[in-house]
C-alpha positions as CSV (number, residue, x, y, z in Angstrom):
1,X,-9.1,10.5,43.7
2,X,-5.3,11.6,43.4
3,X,-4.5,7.6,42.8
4,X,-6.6,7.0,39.8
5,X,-4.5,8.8,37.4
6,X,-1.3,7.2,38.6
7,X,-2.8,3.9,38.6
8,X,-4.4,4.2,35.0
9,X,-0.4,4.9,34.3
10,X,1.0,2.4,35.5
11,X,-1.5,0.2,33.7
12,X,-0.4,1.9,30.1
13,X,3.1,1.5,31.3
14,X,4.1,-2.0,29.5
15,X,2.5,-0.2,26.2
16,X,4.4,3.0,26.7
17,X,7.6,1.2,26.8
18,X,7.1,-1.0,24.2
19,X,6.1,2.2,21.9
20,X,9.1,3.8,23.1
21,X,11.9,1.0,22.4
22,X,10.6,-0.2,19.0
23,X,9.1,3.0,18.1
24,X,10.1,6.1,19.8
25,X,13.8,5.2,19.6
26,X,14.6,4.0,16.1
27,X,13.2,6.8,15.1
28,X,15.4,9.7,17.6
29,X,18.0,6.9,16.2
30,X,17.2,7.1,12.3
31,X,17.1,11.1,12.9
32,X,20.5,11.2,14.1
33,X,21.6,8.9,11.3
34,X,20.4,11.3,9.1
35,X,23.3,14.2,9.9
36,X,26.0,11.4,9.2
37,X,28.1,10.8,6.3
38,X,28.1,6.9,7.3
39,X,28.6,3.6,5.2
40,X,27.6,1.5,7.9
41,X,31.7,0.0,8.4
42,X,33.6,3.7,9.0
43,X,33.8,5.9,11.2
44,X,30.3,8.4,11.0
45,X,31.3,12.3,10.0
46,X,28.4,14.8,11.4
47,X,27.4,16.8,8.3
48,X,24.5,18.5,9.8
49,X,21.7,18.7,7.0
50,X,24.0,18.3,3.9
51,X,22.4,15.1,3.8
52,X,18.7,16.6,3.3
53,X,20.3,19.5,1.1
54,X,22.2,16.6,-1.7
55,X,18.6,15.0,-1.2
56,X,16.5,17.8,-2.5
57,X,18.8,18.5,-5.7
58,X,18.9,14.6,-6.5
59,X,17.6,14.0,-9.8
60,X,17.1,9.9,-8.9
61,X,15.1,11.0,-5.4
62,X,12.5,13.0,-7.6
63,X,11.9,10.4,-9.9
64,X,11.6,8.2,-7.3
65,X,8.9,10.3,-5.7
66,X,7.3,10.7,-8.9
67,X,6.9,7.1,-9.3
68,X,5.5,6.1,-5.8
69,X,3.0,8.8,-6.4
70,X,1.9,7.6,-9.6
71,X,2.0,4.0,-7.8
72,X,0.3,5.5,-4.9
73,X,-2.6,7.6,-7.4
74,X,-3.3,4.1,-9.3
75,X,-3.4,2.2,-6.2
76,X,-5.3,4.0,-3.2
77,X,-8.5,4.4,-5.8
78,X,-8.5,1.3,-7.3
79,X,-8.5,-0.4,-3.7
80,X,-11.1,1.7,-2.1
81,X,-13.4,1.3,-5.2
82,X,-12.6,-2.2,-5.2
83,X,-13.4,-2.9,-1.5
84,X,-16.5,-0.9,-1.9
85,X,-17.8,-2.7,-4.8
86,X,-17.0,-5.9,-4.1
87,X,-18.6,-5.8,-0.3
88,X,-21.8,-4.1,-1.6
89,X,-22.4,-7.6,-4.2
90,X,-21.2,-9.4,-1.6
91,X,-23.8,-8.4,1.2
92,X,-26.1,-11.2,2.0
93,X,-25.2,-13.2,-0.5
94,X,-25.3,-16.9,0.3
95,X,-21.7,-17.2,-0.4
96,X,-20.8,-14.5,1.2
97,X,-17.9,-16.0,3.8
98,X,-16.3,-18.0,1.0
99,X,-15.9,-15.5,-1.1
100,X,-14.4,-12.9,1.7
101,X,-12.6,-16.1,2.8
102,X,-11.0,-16.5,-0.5
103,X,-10.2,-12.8,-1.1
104,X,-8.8,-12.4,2.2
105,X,-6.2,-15.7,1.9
106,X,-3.5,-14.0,-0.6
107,X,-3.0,-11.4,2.7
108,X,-1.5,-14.4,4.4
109,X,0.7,-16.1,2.2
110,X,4.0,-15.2,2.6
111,X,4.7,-12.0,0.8
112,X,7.7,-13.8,-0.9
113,X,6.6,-16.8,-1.8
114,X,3.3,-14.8,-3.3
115,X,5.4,-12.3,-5.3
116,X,7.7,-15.4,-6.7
117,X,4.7,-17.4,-7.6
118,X,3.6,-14.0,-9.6
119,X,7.0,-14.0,-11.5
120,X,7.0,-17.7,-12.4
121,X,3.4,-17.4,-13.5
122,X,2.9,-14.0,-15.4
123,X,6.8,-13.6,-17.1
124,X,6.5,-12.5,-20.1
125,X,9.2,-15.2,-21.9
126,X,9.0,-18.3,-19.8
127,X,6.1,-18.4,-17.6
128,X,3.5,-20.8,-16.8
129,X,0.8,-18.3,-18.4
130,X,2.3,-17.4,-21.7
131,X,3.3,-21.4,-22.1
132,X,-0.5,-22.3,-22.0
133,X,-1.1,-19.5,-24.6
134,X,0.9,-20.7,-26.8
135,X,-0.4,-24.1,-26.2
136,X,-3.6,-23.4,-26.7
137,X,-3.4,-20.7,-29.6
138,X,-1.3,-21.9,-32.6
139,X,1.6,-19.0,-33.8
140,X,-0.3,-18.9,-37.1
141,X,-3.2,-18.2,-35.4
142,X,-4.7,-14.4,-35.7
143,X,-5.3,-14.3,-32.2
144,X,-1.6,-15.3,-31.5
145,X,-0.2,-12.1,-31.8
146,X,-2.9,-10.8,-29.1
147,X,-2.9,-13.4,-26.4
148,X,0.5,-12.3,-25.2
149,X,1.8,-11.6,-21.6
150,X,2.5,-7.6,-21.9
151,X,6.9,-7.2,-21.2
152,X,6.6,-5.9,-18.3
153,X,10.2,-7.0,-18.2
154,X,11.4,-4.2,-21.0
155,X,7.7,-1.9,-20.9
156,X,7.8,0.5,-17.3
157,X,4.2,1.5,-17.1
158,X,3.2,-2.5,-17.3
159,X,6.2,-3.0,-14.9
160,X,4.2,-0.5,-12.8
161,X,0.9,-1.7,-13.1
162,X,2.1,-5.6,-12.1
163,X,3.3,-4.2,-8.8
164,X,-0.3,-2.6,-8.5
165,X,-2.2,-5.5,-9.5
166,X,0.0,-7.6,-7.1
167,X,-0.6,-5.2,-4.1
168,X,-4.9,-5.4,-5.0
169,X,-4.9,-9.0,-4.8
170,X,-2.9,-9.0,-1.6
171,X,-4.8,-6.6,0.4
172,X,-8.3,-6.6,-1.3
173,X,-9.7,-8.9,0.9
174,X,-8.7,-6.8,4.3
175,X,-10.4,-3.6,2.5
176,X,-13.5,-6.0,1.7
177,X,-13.6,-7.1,5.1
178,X,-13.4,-3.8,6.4
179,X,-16.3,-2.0,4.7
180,X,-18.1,-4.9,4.8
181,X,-17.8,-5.0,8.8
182,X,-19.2,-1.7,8.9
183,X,-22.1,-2.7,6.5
184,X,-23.9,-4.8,8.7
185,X,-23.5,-2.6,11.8
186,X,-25.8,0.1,9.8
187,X,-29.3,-0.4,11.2
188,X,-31.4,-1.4,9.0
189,X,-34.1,0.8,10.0
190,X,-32.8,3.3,8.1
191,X,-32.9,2.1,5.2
192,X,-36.4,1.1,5.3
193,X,-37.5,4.5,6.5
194,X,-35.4,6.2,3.2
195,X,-37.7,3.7,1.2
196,X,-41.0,4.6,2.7
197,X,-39.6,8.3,1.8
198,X,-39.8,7.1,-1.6
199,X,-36.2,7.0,-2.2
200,X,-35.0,4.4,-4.8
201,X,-32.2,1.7,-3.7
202,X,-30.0,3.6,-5.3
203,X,-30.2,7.3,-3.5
204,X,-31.0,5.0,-0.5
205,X,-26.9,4.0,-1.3
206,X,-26.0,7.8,-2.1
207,X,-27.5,9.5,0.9
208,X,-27.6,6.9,3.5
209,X,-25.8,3.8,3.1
210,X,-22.0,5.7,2.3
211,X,-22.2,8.3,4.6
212,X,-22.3,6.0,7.0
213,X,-19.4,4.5,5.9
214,X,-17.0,7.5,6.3
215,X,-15.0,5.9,9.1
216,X,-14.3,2.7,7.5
217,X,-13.6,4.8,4.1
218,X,-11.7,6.9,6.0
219,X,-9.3,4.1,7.9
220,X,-9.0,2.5,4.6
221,X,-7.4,6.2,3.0
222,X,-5.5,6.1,5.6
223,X,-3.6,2.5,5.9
224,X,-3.8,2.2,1.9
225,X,-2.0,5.3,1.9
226,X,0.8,3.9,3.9
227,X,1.0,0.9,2.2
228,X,1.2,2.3,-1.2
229,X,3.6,5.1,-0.2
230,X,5.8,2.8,1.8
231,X,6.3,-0.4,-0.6
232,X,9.2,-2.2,-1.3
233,X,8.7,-6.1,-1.2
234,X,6.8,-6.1,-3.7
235,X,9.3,-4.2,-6.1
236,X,11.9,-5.9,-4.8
237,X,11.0,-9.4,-5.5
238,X,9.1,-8.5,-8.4
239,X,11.2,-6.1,-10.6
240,X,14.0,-4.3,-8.7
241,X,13.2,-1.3,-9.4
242,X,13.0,-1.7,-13.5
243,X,12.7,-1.5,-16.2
244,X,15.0,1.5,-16.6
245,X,13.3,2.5,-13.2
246,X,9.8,2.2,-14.0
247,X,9.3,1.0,-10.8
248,X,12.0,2.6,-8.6
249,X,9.6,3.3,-5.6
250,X,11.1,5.9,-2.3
251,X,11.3,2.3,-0.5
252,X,13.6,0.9,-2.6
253,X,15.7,3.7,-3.5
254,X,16.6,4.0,-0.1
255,X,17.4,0.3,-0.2
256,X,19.9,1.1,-3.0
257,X,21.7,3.8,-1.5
258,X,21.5,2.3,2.1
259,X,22.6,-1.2,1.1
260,X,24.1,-1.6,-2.5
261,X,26.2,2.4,-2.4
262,X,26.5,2.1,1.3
263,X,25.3,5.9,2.0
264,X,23.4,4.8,5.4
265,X,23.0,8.4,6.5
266,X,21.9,9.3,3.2
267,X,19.6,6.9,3.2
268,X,18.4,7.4,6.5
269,X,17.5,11.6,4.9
270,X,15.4,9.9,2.5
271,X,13.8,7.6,5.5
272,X,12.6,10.8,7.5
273,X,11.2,12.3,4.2
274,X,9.1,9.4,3.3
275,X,7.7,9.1,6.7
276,X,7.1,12.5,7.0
277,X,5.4,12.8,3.3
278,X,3.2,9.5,4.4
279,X,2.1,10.8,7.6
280,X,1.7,14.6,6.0
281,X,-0.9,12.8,3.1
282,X,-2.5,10.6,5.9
283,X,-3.5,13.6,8.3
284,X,-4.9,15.4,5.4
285,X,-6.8,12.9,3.8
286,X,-8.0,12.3,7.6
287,X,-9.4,15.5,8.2
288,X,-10.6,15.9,4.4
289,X,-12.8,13.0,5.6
290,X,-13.7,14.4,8.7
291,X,-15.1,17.8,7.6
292,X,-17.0,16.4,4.8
């Protein structure tokens, strides 16, 4: 009896040390990082928490904050409404696997080559789009002035929502696939059993079918709410922040003052806020889920 427990350890210890190089230590290493004045080529200066204090009073952080919020706020509903919707029309559908197939191929693409092929088709002066617009549609045509490609290039808020349409078309499919996974494990006994209750197909929906899908709902609050809080790819290749930073997410702030003002320890502050704001919103969405 006094082996099992050792044994069952030494069995989860190739995953423990895996967690704890790649996981456990960059992290003790981005926290020490964090009380350094360091560019990356001096000399690091301990500064204690002067780092976290400059943070707080930086007028560039807090817009940044404010934007990945409103990023996050657009994002996180639209994709759990989206993946809801989309697998409910889906179920038992005859095409059912080539649609989910379809949705779920712009998650492997590269995320570069997808966020290029979004610029060259959807820029609002030379791309592909807007040249078959104004192929199709004559310049003296009333509908000329309408069929335009918003500039997102010069407008923030359509800056903003490219980024967001660009993360939903890349990670729909995963959220389809996931509700619609747990979908077809709900017996369907009890469903029939709401309907000989009289209830219509609809309440059957409200107070059987979605309760149910708490967990999966709840796993997709939870991962949507790390990807949306902790992109950067996407703003990166797509806009760079802009316009006049519209789109100037946490993640790529602290790629600008990491990597272009070379303030590594600064940036490495901002690091252990954002992870500790994503995993702070995550917990509480978690156990919002949980006791409803």
């Amino acid at each position: 009896m006094r082996w099992k427990p050792r044994t069952s350890w030494l069995g989860l210890g190739p995953a423990l040390a895996v967690m704890a190089v790649f996981g456990f230590y960059p992290f003790v290493e981005v926290v020490r990082f964090s009380t350094w004045d360091w560019s990356g080529l001096s000399a690091p200066t301990p500064v204690g928490l002067a780092n976290y204090r400059e943070l707080l009073a930086d007028p560039a952080f807090w817009h940044s904050l404010r934007v990945t919020l409103a990023f996050a706020l657009i994002t996180l509903p639209s994709f759990i409404l989206l993946s809801l919707v989309v697998a409910f029309a889906l179920e038992g559908q005859p095409y059912e696997r080539w649609v989910k197939g379809l949705l779920f191929l712009p998650g492997l693409v590269t995320l570069s080559a997808a966020a290029v092929s979004w610029y060259t088709l959807l820029s609002p002066e030379y791309g592909a789009l807007q040249t078959l617009l104004y192929t199709l549609v004559p310049e003296d045509s009333p509908l000329a002035a309408w069929l335009v490609v918003p500039a997102w290039d010069r407008e923030p808020i359509w800056a903003l929502l490219l980024v967001v349409a660009f993360t939903l078309w890349r990670y729909l499919g995963y959220g389809v696939l996931v509700v619609s996974a747990s979908l077809k494990g709900i017996p369907r006994s009890l469903l029939e059993a709401a309907w000989v209750d009289g209830a219509t197909p609809r309440q059957a929906v409200r107070y059987v079918t979605l309760p149910l899908l708490r967990p999966a709902v709840t796993f997709l609050l939870v991962v949507g709410t790390i990807l949306t809080l902790q992109s950067y790819v996407a703003v990166f290749l797509l806009t760079r922040g802009g316009p006049f930073g519209g789109t100037r997410v946490l993640g790529y702030f602290i790629y600008e003052v990491g990597f272009e003002q070379y303030r590594l320890g600064y940036a490495a502050a901002a690091t252990i806020v954002l992870l500790v704001l994503t995993l702070g919103l995550a917990y509480a969405q978690a156990r919002f889920m949980e006791e409803r």
